[in-house]
Residue, then its C-alpha position, 0 to 999 in steps of 0.5 A: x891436575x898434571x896434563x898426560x902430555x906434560x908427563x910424557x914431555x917431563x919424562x923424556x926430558x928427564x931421561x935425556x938429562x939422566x943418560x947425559x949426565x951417566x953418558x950413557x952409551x948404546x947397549x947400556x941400561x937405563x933403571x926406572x922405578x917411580x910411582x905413578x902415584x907420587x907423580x899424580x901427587x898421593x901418597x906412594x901406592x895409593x893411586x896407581x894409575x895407568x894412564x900416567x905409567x903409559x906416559x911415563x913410559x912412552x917419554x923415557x922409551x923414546x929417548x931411550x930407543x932413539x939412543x939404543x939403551x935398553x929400559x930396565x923397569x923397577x917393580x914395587x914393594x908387592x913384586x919384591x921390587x924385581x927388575x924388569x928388563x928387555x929380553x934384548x938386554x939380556x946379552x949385554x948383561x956382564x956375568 
């Protein structure tokens, strides 16, 4: 079973990788959407778990908060897959 520490570590590295390589600049948006059930090793919705969302999150919004890009979180097939943003990001969005 995957350790809450390696995920959380896994999923900084991951975004800093991520808003590298897209050179991501401050104010911008970073888009998530993954399955906490995948990352735990289940089928894509069969095994929500918390714990590993926690994590996932804490990683990727250290990164992100430390660099000022805003975290755009993708919901799941039950929610319309609805985009969840930062009210902040509201007024970085182009109309």
């Amino acid at each position: 079973m995957v350790e809450i520490t390696e995920i959380k570590s896994a999923a900084g590295k991951t975004a800093a990788e991520i808003i590298e390589k897209a050179d991501l600049k401050q104010g911008d948006i970073l888009v998530i959407g993954c399955s906490t059930s995948e990352v735990m090793g289940s089928k894509i919705g069969t095994e929500s778990n918390y714990e590993t969302a926690t994590a996932i999150f804490e990683g990727i919004s250290e990164v992100c908060n430390a660099k000022g890009i805003f975290i755009a979180a993708q919901c799941c097939e039950h929610l319309n897959r609805a985009l969840i943003i930062e009210k902040e990001a509201i007024g970085n969005m182009p109309y």
